[in-house]
N, C-alpha and C positions, 0 to 999 in steps of 0.2 A: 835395771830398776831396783830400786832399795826402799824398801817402807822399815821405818819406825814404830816400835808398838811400846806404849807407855803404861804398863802393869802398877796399879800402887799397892803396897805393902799389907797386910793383911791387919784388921783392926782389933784381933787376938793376943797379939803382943804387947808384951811391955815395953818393948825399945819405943822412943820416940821418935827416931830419927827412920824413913822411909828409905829405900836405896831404887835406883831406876834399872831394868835392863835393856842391853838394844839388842835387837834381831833385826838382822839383815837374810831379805828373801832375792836371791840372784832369778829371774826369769831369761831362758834364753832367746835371743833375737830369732824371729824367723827368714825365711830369705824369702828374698822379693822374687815376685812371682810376676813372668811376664808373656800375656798372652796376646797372640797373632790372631785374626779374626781372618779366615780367606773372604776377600771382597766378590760380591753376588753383582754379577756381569749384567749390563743394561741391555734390556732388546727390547725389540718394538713389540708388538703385537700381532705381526707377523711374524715374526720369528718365534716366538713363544710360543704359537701355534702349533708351527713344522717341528719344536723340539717338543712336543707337549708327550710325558708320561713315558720318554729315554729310546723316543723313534725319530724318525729324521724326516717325515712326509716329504710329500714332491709338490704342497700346494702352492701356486706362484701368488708372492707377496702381491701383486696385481689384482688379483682375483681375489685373494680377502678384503683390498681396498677398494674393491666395487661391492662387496657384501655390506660393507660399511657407510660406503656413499647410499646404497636401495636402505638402509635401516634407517640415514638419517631422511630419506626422501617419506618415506614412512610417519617416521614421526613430525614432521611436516603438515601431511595429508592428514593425520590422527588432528595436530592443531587446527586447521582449518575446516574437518567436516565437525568440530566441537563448536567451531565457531557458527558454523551454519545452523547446525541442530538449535544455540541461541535466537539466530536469527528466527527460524521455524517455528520456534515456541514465541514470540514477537509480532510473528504472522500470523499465527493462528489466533492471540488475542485481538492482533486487530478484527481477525472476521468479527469476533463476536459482537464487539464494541460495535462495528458499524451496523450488523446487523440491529442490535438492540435499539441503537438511534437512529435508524431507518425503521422501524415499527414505532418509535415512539412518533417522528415526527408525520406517520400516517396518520397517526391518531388527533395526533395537531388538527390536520387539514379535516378530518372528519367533523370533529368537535369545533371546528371555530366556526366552519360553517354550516353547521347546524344551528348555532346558537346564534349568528349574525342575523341570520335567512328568520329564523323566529323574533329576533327583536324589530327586524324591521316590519312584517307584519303586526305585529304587536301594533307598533306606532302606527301604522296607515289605518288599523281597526278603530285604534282611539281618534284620530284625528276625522273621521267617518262618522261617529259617532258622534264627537262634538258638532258637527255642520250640523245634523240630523236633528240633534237636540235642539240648537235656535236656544233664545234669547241671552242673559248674560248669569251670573254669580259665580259663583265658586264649583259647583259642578262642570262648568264650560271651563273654568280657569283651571282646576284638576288634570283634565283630560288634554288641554292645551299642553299644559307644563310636563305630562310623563309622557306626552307622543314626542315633543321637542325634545327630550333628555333622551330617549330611546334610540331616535334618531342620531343626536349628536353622539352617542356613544360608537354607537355601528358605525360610524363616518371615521373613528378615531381609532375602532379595531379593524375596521377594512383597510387604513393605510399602514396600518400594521402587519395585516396580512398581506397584503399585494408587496409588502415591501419585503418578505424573507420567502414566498412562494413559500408553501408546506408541500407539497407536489411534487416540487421539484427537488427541496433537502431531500425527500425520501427516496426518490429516481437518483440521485446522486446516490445515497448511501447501498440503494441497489447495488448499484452498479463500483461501487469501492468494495462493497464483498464478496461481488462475483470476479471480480480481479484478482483480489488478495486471495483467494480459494486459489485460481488459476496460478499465481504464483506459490503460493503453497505447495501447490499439485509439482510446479518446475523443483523444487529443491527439492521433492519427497525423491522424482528420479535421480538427482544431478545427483543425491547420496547413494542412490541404489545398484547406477546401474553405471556410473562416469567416477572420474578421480578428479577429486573439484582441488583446485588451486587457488591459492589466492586472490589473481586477479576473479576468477568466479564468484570468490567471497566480496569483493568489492563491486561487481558488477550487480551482484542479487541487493545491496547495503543501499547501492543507486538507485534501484530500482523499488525500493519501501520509501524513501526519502520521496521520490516523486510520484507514487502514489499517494505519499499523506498531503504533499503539496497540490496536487490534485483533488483531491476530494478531502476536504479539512473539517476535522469533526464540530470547532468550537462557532458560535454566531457572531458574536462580537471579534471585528477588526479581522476574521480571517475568511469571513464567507465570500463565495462566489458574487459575483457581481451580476444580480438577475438579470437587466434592463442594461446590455452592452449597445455602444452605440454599433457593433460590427456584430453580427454572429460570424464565431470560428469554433470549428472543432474541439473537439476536449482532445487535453494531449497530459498521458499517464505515463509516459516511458522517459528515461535520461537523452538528451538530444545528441548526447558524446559516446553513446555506447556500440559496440561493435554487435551487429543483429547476425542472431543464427552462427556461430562461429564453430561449435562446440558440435561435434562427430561422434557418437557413443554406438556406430558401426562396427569401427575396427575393421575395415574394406582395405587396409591398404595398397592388396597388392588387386582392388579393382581399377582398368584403366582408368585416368581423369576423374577418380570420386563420383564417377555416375555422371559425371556431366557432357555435353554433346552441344554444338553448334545451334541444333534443330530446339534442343532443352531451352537453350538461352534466346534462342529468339521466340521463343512460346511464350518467355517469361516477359520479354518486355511488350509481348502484343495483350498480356493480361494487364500489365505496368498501363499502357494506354486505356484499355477499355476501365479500368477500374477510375481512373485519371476523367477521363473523360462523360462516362454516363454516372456512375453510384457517386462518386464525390460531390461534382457538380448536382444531383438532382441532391441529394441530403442537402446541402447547402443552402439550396432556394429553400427547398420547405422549411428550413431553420427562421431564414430570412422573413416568411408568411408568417407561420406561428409564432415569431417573436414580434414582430405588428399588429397583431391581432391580441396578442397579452398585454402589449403597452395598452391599444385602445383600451381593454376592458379595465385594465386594471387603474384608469386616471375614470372612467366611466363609472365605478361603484360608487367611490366615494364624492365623486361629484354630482352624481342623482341624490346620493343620502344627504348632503348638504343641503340641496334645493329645498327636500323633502322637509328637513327640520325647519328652514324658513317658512315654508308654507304653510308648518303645523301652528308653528311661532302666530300666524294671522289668522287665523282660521275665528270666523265671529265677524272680521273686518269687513268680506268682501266675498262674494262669489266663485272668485277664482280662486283664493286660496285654499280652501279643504278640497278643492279637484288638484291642483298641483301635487299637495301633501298625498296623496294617497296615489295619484297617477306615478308621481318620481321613484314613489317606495315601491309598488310594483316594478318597475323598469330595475330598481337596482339590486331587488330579492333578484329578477330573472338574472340580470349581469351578473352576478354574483356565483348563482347556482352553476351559468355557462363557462364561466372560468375556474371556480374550484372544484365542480361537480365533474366537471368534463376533464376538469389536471391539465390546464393548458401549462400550464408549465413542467410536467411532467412530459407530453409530449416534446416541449422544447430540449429540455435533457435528454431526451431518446435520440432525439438527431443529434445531438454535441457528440454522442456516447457514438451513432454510428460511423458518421463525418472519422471520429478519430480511428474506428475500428478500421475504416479502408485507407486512411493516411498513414495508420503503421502498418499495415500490409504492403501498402508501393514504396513504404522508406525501408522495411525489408529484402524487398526483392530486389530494390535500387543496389544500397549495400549490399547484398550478395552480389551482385554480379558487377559492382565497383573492382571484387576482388580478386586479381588475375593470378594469385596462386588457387589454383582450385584442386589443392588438396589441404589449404585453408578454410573451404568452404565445406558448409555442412554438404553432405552428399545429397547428390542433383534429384535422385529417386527418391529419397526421403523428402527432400524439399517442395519436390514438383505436388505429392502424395498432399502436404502439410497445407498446401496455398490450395490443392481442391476442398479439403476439408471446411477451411475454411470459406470458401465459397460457397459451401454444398453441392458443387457436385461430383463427378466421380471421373478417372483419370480421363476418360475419352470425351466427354463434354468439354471439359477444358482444354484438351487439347483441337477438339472443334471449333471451339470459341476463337480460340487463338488464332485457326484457316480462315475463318468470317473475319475479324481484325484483321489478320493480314491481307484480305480481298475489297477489304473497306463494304463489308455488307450485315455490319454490328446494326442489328435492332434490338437488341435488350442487354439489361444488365448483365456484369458481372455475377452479381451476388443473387445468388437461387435461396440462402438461407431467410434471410429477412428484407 
């Protein structure tokens, strides 16, 4: 390399004439430099391991690849009780919700017939009154016109009310809080004390889904259907799910999961009695008390009708301010007999029991469908779960079951309710 440097002449002089110098700066080349990197050998992670820190371990790459498979089964279980905990806090809103709209719509039923039961007294007062008065003007035409309006109004909130039961929304929403608790209460253990897996996750997802399709918060286009032309059970469960599966024992090395010959035939002679006396008798009396709600409930409002015509005449004739005042008693008392008394409330209590003993025999059905019985929940727990449910305690039911199998069943199953 060569640089030029161009100096001009100094502006002290007299010469005119400037002269140039060159300098030449020689730099010497350096030499190429050429460097080798040792290449950094690939290993697994097993290997990495056994050389870790310039030892050699004896751990077999086997054995850190099952460390590996447990970490990812881990983070697994870590995803899906996250996903449950969502579910849980889902569940527990719905308690509230139903609870809050099962107090609201008691208040319904209190208040409408408070308020019906006083309007139609109202009306049979005035329409008494008018007879009583005799001759004609504007004081008879007063008393005529607000017993008739009083009347027709109640005639139009009565088939308002007989048509959504207040009674019964709130026996329903009862009864969707005391489930959704219940299931609450299964995920609080299924986290506490079991290693829930996905299908568990999909099985509890199921199981909200047809609770809410069960017992549906909103009125319009999703309410229950008061006045079936069948009573059947209420049914809160997925019809596809596998009942009782889940083992949080840990018995494995007990023989047959607790089960025995003697076990399973205890169980289907409870499958009969339960089939046979509690289902059946819930049934019928569904059957009565929903006869007896249609009568009243075409009964109200067709006494308040009569009643408004009869007030409508009242000055005409004889008979009419006795109709008037005779119809509106008859339909304060029908009125007070069916919302007073919650026939419809009772009617939801047998839908609600009906269902509580048809998931009990499609429980024990499924279980014992299932001939791996170390797929099944173990037999001691299961046997323990169905007296509980019955209320009574291990030796009753298994009494019950000698009387069923002797053919000398005089009473129910169920000792609880």
């Amino acid at each position: 390399m060569a640089t030029v440097l161009l100096l001009p002449s100094s502006s002290s002089s007299s010469c005119c004439c400037s002269g140039k110098i060159n300098a030449a700066i020689h730099v010497p080349k350096l030499p190429k430099l050429s460097l080798s990197l040792p290449k950094i050998p690939m290993r697994n992670l097993g290997e990495e391991l056994n050389t870790r820190d310039g030892f050699i371990n004896t751990i077999p790459v086997e054995k850190i690849n099952h460390v590996i498979d447990d970490r990812s089964r881990n983070s697994s279980t870590n995803i899906v009780s996250t996903q449950l905990y969502a579910i849980l806090e889902a569940v527990a809103d719905r308690v509230e919700m139903h609870a809050n709209i099962g107090e609201q719509r008691d208040n319904w039923n209190t208040l409408l017939l408070n308020s019906i039961n006083m309007m139609i007294l109202t009306a049979a007062t005035m329409a008494g009154v008018a007879a009583t008065a005799g001759g004609i003007g504007m004081p008879l035409l007063a008393l005529k016109l607000s017993s008739t309006l009083l009347y027709s109004a109640a005639t139009g909130m009565l088939l308002i009310m007989n048509r959504i039961q207040p009674s019964q929304l709130a026996e329903e929403q009862r009864n969707a809080t005391r489930l959704f608790k219940q299931l609450q209460s299964q995920i609080q253990t299924m986290l506490a004390i079991g290693t829930p897996t996905q299908e568990d996750m999909k099985e509890v997802m199921e199981k909200v889904l047809a609770l809410d399709k069960a017992y549906p918060l909103p009125l319009l286009g999703a309410m229950l259907e008061k006045f079936p032309a069948q009573f059947e059970p209420a049914v809160w469960w997925p019809k596809n799910q596998v009942l009782q599966k889940k083992n949080f024992l840990h018995e494995g090395k007990q023989c047959n999961n607790g089960w025995s010959e003697e076990l399973e035939m205890e169980m289907r002679e409870i499958v009969k009695v339960v089939g046979r006396k509690d289902i059946e008798d819930y049934v019928r009396l569904g059957h009565l008390a929903l006869k007896i709600n249609k009568t009243l409930a075409i009964s109200g409002p067709l006494l308040t009708g009569i009643a408004a015509l009869g007030s409508a005449f009242v000055g005409n004739g004889s008979w009419a301010p006795i109709v008037a005042v005779a119809a509106g008693a008859l339909a304060s008392t029908v009125n007070a007999f069916e919302h007073g008394g919650q026939v419809g409330m009772v009617i939801e209590m047998y839908r609600n029991c009906g269902g509580f003993f048809q998931l009990l025999q499609e429980s024990i059905e499924t279980t014992l469908e299932e001939r791996d019985l170390e797929k099944r929940e173990n037999g001691e727990l299961f046997e323990m779960k169905v007296a509980l449910k019955l209320g009574r305690s291990l030796s009753q039911l298994r009494e019950l079951a000698r009387k069923s199998a002797s053919s000398h069943v005089d009473e129910f199953a169920n000792k609880l309710f």
